[in-house]
Backbone as JSON Lines, residues from 0, in Angstrom:
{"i":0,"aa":"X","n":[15.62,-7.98,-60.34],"ca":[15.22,-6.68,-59.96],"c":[14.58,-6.74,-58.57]}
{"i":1,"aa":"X","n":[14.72,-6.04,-57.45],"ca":[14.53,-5.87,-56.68],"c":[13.43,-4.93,-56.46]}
{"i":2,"aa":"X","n":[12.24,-5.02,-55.23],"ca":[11.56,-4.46,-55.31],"c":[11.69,-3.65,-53.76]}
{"i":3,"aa":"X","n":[11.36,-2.48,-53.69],"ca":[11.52,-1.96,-52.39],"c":[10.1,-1.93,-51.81]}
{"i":4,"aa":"X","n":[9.32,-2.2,-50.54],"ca":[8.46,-2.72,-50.4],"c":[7.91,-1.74,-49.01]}
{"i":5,"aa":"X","n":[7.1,-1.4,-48.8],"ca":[6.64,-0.37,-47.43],"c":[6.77,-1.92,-46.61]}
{"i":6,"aa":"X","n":[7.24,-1.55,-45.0],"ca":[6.99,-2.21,-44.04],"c":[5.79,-2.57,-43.62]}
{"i":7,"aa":"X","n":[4.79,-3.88,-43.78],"ca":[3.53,-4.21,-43.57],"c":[3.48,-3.6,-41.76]}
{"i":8,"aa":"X","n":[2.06,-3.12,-41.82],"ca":[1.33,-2.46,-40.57],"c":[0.63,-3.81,-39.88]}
{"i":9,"aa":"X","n":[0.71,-3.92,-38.76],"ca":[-0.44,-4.65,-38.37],"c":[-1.55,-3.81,-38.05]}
{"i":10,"aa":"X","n":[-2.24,-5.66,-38.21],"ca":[-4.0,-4.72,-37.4],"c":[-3.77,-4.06,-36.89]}
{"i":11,"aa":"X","n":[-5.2,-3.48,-36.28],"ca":[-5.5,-2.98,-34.71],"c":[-5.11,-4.08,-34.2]}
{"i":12,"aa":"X","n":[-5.98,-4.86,-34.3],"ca":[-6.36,-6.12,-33.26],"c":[-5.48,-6.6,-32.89]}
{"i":13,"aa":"X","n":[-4.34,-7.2,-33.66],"ca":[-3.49,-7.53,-33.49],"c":[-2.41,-7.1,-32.54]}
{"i":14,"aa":"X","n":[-2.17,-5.84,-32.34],"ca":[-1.62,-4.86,-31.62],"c":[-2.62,-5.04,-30.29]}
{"i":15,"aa":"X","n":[-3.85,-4.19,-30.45],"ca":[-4.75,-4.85,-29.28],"c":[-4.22,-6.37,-28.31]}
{"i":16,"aa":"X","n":[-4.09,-7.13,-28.93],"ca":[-4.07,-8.78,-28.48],"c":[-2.33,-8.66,-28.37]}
{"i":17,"aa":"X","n":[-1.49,-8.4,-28.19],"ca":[-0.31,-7.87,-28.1],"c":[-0.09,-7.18,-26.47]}
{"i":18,"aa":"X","n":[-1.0,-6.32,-26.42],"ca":[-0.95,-5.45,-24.85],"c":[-1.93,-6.44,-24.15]}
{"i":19,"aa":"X","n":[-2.68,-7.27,-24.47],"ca":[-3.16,-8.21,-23.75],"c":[-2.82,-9.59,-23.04]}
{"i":20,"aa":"X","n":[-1.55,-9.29,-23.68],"ca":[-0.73,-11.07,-23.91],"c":[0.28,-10.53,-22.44]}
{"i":21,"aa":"X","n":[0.47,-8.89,-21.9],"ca":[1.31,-8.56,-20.21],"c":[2.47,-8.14,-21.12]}
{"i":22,"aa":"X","n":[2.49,-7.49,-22.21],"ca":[3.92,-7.18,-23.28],"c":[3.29,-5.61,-23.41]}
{"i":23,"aa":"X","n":[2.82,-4.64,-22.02],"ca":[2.39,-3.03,-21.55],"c":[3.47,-2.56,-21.27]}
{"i":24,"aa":"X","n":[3.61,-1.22,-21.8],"ca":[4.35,-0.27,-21.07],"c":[4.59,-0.75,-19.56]}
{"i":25,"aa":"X","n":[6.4,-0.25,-19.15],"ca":[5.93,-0.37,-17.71],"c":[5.02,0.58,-16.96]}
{"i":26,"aa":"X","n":[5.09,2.02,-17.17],"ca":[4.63,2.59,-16.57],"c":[2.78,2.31,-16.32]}
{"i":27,"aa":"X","n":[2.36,1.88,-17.28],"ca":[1.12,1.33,-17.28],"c":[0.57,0.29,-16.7]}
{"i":28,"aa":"X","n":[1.37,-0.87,-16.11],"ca":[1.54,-1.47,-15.68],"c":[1.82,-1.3,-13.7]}
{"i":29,"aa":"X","n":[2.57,-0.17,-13.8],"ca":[2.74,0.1,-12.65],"c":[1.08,1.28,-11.98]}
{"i":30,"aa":"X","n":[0.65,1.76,-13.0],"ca":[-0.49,2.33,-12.85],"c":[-1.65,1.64,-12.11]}
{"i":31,"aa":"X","n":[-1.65,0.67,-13.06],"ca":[-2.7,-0.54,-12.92],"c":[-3.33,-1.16,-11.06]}
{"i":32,"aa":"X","n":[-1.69,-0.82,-10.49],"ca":[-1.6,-1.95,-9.53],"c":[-2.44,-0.81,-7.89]}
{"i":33,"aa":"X","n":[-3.16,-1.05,-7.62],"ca":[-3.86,-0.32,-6.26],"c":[-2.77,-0.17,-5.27]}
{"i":34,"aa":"X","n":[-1.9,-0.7,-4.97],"ca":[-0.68,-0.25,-4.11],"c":[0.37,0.79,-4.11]}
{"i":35,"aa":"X","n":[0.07,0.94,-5.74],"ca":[0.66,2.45,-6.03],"c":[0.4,3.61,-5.11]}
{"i":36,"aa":"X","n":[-1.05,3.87,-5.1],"ca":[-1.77,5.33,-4.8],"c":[-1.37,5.35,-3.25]}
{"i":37,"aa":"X","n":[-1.48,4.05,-2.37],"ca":[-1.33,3.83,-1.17],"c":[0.23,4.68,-0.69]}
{"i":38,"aa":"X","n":[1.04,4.06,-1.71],"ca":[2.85,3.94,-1.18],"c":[2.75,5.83,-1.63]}
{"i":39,"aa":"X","n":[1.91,6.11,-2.22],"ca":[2.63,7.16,-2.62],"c":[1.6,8.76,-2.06]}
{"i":40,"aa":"X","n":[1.11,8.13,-1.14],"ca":[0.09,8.97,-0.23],"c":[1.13,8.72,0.92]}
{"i":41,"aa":"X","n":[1.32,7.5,0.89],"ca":[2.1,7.28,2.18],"c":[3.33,8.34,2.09]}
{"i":42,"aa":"X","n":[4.55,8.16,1.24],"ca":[5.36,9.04,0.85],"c":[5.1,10.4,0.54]}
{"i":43,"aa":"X","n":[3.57,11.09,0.06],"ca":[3.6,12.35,0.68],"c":[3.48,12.78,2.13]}
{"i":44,"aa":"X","n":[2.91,12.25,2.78],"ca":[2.64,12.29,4.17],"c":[3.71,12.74,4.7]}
{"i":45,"aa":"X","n":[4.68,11.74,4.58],"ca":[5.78,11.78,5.44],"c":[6.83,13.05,4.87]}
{"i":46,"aa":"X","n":[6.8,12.66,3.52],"ca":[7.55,14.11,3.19],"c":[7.24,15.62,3.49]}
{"i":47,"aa":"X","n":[5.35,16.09,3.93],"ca":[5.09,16.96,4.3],"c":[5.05,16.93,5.67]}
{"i":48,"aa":"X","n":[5.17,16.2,6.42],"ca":[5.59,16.31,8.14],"c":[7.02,16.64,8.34]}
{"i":49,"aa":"X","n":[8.08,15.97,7.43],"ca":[9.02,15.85,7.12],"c":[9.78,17.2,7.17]}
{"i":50,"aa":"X","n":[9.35,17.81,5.86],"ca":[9.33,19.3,5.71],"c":[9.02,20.48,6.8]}
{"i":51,"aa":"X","n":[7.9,20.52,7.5],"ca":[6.75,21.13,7.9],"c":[7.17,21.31,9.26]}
{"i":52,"aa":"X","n":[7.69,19.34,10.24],"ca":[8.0,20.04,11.54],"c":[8.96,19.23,11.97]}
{"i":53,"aa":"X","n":[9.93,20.58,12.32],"ca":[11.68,20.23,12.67],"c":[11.51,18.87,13.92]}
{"i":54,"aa":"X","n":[10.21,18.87,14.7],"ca":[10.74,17.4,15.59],"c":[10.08,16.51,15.02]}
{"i":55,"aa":"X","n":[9.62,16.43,13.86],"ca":[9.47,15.12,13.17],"c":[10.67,14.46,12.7]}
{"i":56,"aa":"X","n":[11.69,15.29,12.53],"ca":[13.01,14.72,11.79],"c":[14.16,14.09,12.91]}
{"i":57,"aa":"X","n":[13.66,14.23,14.07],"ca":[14.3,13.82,15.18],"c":[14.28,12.5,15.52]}
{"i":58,"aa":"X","n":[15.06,11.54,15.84],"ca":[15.08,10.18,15.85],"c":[14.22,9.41,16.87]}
{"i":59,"aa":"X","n":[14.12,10.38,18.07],"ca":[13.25,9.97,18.97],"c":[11.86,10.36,19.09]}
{"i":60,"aa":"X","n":[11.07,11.2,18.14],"ca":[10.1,11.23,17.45],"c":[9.35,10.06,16.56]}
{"i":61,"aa":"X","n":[10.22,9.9,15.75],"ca":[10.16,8.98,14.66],"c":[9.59,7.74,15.37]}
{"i":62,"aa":"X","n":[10.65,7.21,16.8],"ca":[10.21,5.89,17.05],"c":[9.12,5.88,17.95]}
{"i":63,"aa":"X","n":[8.36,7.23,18.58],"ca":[7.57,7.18,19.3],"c":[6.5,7.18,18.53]}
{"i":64,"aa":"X","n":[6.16,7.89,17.02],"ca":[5.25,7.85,15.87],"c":[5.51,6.15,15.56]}
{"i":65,"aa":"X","n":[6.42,5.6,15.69],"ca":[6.38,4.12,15.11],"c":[5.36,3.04,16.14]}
{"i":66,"aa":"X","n":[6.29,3.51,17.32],"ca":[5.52,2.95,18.21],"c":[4.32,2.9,18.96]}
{"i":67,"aa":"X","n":[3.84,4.02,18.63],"ca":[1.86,4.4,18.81],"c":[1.5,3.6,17.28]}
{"i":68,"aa":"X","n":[1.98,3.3,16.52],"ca":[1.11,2.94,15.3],"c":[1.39,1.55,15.19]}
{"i":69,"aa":"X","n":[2.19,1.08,16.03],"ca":[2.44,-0.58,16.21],"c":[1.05,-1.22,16.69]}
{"i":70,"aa":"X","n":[0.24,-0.82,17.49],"ca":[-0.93,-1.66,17.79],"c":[-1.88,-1.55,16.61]}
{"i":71,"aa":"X","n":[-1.8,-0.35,15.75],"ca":[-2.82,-0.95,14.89],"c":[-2.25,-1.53,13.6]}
{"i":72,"aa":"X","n":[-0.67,-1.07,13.3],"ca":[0.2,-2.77,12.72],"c":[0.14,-4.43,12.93]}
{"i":73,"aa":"X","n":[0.24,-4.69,14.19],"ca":[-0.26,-5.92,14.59],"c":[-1.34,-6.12,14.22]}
{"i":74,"aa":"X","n":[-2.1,-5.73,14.58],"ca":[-3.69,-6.25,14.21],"c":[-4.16,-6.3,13.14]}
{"i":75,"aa":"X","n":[-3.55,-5.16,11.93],"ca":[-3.78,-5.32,10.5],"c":[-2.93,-6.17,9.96]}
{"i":76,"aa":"X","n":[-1.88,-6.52,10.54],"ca":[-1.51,-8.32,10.06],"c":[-2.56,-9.09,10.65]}
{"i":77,"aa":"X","n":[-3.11,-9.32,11.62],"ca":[-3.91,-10.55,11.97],"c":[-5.16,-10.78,10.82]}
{"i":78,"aa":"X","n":[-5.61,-9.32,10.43],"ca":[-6.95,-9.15,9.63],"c":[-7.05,-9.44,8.51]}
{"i":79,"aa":"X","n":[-5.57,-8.93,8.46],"ca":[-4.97,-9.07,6.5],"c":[-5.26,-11.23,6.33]}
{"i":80,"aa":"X","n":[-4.62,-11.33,7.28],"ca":[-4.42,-13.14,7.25],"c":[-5.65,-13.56,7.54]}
{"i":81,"aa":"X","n":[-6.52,-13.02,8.42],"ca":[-7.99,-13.58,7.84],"c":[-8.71,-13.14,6.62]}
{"i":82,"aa":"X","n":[-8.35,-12.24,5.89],"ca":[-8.96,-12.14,5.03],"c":[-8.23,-12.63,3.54]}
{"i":83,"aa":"X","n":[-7.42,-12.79,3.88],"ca":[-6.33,-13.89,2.83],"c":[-7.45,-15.57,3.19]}
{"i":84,"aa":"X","n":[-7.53,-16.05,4.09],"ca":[-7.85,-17.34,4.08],"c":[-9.51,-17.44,3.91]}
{"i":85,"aa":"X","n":[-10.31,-16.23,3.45],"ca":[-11.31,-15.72,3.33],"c":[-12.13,-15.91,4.57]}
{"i":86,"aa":"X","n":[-11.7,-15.55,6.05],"ca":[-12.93,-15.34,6.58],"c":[-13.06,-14.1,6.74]}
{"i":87,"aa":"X","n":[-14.01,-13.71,7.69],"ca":[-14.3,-12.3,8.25],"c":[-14.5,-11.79,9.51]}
{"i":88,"aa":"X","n":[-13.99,-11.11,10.0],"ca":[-13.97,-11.25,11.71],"c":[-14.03,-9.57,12.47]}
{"i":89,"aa":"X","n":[-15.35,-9.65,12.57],"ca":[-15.85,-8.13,12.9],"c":[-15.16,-8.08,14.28]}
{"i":90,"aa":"X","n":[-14.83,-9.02,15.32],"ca":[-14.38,-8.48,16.41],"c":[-12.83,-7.8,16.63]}
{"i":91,"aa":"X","n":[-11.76,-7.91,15.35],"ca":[-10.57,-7.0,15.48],"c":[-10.82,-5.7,15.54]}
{"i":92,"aa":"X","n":[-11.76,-4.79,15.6],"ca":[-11.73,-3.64,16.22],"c":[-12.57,-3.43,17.62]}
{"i":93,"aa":"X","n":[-12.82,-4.43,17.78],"ca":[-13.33,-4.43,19.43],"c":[-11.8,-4.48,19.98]}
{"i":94,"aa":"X","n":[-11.0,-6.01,19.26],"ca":[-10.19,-6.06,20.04],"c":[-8.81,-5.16,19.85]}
{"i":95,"aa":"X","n":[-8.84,-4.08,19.3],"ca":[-7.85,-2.91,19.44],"c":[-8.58,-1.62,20.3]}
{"i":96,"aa":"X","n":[-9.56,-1.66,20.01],"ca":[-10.2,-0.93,21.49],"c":[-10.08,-1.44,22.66]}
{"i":97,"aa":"X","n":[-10.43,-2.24,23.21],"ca":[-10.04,-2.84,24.16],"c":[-8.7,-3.2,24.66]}
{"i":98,"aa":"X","n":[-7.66,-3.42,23.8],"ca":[-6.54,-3.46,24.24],"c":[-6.14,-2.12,24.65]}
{"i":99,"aa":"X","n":[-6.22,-1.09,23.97],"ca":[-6.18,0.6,24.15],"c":[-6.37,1.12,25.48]}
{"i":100,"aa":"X","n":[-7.85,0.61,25.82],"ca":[-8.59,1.01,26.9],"c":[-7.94,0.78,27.97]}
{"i":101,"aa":"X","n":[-7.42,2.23,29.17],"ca":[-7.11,2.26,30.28],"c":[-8.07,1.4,31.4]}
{"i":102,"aa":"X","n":[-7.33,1.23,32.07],"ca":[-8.03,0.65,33.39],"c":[-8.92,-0.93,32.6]}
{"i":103,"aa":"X","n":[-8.48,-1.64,31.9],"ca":[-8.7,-2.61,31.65],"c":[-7.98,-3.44,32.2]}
{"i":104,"aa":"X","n":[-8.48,-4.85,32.95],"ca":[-7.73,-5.66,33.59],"c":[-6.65,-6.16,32.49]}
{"i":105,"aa":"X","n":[-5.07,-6.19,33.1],"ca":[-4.39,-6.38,32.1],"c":[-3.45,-5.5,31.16]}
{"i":106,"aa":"X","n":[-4.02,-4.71,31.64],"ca":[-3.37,-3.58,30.5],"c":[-2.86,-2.09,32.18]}
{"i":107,"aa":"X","n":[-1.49,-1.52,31.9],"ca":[-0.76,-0.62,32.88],"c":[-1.51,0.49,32.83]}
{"i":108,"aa":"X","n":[-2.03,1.25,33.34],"ca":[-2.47,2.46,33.74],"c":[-1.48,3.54,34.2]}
{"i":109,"aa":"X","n":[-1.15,4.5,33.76],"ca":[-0.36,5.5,34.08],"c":[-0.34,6.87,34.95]}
């Protein structure tokens, strides 16, 4: 004779210690991560300039917005890599001011 039997429940805990073991939803997972909010501020931005003004969509716009934001690209790689190898180095915003700054020896004046 056969017995028909309810499917045993686990714990909580068990379940608990389950989402602890990295076996999360993806979407929860993708929540989690601080680079989210960044990429996706970033991606409104651009989609409301985008929208908003017809010479933003122009190609020679685009690379002149690329290219004013290249000096403070460079330098947030240099900062990022000191602060990856843990030091700290208060003078990278002297030295993007200063590179900026007209009539600095070194730098073209227009």
């Amino acid at each position: 004779m056969a017995s028909t039997a309810a499917p045993r429940q686990q714990p909580a805990a068990a379940r608990e210690k389950g989402l602890r073991a990295g076996r999360r939803p993806l979407l929860n997972r993708l929540l989690s991560r601080p680079e989210l909010g960044s990429l996706i501020g970033a991606v409104a931005v651009f989609c409301v300039f985008f929208a908003l003004a017809p010479a933003f969509r122009q190609g020679d716009s685009f690379a002149t917005v690329l290219y004013a934001s290249s000096v403070v690209g460079i330098m947030a790689v240099g900062v990022a890599l000191l602060m990856i190898g843990g030091e700290f180095d208060l003078s990278a915003g002297v030295a993007v001011v200063t590179a900026c700054w007209p009539g600095w020896p070194g730098t073209t004046s227009t």
